[in-house]
N, C-alpha and C positions, 0 to 999 in steps of 0.2 A: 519474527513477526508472523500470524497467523496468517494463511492465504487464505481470500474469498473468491470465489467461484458462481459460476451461475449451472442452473441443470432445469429441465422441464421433467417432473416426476408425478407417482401417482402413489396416493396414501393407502396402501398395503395394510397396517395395523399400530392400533396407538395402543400405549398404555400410559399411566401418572407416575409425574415426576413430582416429587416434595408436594407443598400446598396451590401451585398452579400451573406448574409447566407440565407437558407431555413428552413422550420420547415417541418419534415417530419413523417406522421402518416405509422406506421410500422406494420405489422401483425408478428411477430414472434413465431416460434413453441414452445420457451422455458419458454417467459415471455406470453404472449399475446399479446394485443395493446400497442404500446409504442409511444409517441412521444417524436422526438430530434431533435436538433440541427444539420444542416451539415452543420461544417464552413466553410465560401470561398468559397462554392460551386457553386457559379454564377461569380464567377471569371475566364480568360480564361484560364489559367493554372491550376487550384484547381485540383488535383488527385481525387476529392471526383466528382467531375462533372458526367464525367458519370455511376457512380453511384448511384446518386440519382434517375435516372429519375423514370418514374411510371414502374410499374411489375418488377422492376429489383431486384432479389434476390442475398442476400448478407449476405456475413458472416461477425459479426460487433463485435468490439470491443468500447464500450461505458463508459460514464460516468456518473454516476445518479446524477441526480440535484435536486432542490425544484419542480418544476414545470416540467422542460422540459430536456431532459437526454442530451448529448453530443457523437456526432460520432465523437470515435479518425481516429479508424481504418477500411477500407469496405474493401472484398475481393469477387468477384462477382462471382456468383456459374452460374447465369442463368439469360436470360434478358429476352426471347420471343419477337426478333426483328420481328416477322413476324406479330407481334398483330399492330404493327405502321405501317406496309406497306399497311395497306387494311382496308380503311376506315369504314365498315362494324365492322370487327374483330377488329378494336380497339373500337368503342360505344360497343360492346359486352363484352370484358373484364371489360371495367368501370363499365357497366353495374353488371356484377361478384360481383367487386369491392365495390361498393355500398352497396350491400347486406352483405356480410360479414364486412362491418366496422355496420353494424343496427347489427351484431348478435354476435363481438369480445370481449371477458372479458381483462381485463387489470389486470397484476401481479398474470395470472395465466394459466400453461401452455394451447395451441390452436392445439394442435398437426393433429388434425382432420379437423380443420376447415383451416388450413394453408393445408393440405393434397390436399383435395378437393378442393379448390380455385385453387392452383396447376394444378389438374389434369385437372379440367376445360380450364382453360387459355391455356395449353399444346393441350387440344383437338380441341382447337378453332383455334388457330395457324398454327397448319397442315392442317387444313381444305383444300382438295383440291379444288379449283371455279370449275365449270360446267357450260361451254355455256356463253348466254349472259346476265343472270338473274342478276341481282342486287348482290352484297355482299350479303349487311343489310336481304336480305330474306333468301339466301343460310346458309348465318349462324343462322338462326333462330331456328332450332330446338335443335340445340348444345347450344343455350344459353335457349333456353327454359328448357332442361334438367340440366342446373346449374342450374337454379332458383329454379326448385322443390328438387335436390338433398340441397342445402342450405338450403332450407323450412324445409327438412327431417331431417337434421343434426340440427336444431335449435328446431326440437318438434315442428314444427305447422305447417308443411304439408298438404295440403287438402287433407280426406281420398276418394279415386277416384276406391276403389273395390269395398266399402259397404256404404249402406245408411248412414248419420249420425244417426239420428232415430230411425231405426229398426235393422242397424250392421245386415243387411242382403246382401246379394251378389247382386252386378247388374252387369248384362252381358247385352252391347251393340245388339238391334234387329237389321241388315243390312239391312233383308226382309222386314221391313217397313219403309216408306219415312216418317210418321210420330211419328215415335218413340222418344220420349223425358225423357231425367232426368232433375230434375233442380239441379239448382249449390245455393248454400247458402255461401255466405262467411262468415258470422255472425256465422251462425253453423256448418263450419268447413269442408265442403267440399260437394256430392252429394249427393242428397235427393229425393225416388222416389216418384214421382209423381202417386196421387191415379186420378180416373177418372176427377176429377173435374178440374184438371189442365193440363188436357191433349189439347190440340188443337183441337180448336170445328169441324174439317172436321174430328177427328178421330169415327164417332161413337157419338150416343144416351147415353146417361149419365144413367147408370143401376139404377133402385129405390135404396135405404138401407135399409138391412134389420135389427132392431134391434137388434134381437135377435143372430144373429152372429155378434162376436167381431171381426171377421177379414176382415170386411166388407170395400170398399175403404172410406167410407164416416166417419168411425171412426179413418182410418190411418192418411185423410188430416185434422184432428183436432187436431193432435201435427206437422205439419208443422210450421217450424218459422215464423214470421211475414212476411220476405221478402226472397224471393228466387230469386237470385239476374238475374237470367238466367237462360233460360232451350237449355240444350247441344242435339245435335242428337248424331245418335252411334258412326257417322266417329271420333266426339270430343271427346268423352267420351274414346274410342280407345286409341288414338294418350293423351291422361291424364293418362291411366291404364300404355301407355308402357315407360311413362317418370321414372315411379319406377324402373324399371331396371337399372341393373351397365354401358349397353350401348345399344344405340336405336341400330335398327336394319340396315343394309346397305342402303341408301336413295334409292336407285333400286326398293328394295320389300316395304318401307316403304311407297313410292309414291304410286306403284300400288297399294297399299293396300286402299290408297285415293279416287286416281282416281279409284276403282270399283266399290263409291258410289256415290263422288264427278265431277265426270268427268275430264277433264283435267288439266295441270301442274298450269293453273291463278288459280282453284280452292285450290290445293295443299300448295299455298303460303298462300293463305288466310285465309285457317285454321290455319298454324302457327302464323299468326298474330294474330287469335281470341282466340287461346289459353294463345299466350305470353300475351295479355289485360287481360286476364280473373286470370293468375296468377298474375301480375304487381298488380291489386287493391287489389288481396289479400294478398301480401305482404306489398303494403301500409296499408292498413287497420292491420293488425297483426301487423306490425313496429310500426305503427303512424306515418310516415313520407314519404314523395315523395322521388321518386328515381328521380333523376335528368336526368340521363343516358335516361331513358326509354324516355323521350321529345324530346332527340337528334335522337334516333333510329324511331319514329315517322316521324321525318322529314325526314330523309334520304328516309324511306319508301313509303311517300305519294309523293316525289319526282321523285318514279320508279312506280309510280304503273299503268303507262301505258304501261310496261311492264309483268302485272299480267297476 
């Protein structure tokens, strides 16, 4: 006899089944990843209709199967109608999306990872627009902050306080225009840079001295092979303050840009170079493209005469 089960979950991603049903991948806090069946659900009457769509959270009564479970019953707790009104906030949720079906276990509770996706999606939604900026940019630091908080919550985070290396502190220079860390995605996050990597207008490259070990020319001998980019401080900033539970109010956050960066086309463009910068490292960690991220590109390059 099949067992039935209940779970509170959230619709992840649907695709069609035959001429009315959907298969639909579920995140739920109880079980994990689940996929089911919701029958008739493309039918115009079906009760199940809108409740299937994407984000829409739902409290389910189901039926296990061999392969693929069965929705008897949805009772809808929360949809986040405001993620489909704004086409910006909706590539930003999928975006979310993505990332948590790369880091979901199946047939075992996700209570944190269901949390967080949550909370994301909720913060993304309210987003209040500003002016005449693009969505796709405006929300960019809110989705940029879900991406590192998922990284966090999956164990592979780029670490953005301390070297990978030396697990010594770097604190961003403002007072210099050429100040650089590099970024390593290979070895896990930032990596500082001894003289030799520094940018040839900073300065005569100091001899080495033997005899001291903590000389820069013995530090860039355990640099990894490739450092994949070297960040200035305004970056390395705006990567320190995405660890926090919540960025700062975009008011002080901007000026904080512009007092290195100059004005608001600069402001946007770090958040781009950020969200790039963690996108290949959660490709590269995943092993897989995020889909999302192609779409949010175009949108992008499509305003960027508005930068």
């Amino acid at each position: 006899m099949s067992r039935t089960y209940k779970a509170t979950g959230i619709n992840l991603k649907s695709i069609p089944l035959g001429e009315s049903d959907r298969i639909l991948t579920i995140l739920t806090r109880e079980c994990g990843l689940i996929r089911a069946v919701a029958p008739g659900v493309r039918q115009p009457k079906s009760k199940l209709g809108g409740r299937a769509g994407l984000f829409v959270v739902n409290e389910l009564v189901l039926t296990q199967g061999r392969s693929l479970d069965r929705i008897n019953q949805a009772e809808t707790l929360e949809s986040y109608p405001g993620l489909s009104k704004d086409l910006g906030k909706l590539t930003a949720g999928q975006y979310l999306a993505e990332l948590a079906l790369c880091q979901a276990l199946s047939d075992q509770p996700q209570e944190e990872l269901f949390s967080l996706l949550s909370e994301h999606l909720s913060r993304i939604e309210g987003l209040s627009m500003v002016g005449d900026r693009p969505s796709t940019t405006q929300v960019l630091p809110l989705l940029t902050q879900g991406i590192y908080h998922l990284l966090a919550l999956g164990g592979i985070a780029p670490q953005v306080h301390a070297c990978c290396l030396t697990q010594r502190s770097v604190t961003p220079d403002f007072q210099s225009l050429n100040w650089r860390v590099g970024f390593s995605t290979s070895a896990g996050g930032i990596v500082s840079l001894g003289s030799e990597n520094r940018p040839k207008n900073s300065g005569a490259r100091p001899k080495p001295d033997p005899s001291n070990r903590s000389s820069p020319s013995v530090q860039t001998q355990t640099l990894p092979r490739k450092v994949d980019r070297q960040l200035n401080a305004v970056e390395l900033a705006i990567l320190q303050q995405l660890t926090a539970a919540e960025l700062p109010h975009e008011t002080h956050l901007n000026l904080q840009i512009q007092g290195m960066m100059g004005e608001r086309p600069s402001v946007d463009q770090v958040w781009v170079s950020i969200e790039h910068l963690l996108r290949h490292y959660a490709q590269y960690h995943y092993g897989q493209s995020i889909r999302s991220a192609t779409l949010m590109d175009t949108y992008i390059h499509s305003a960027r005469a508005s930068f």
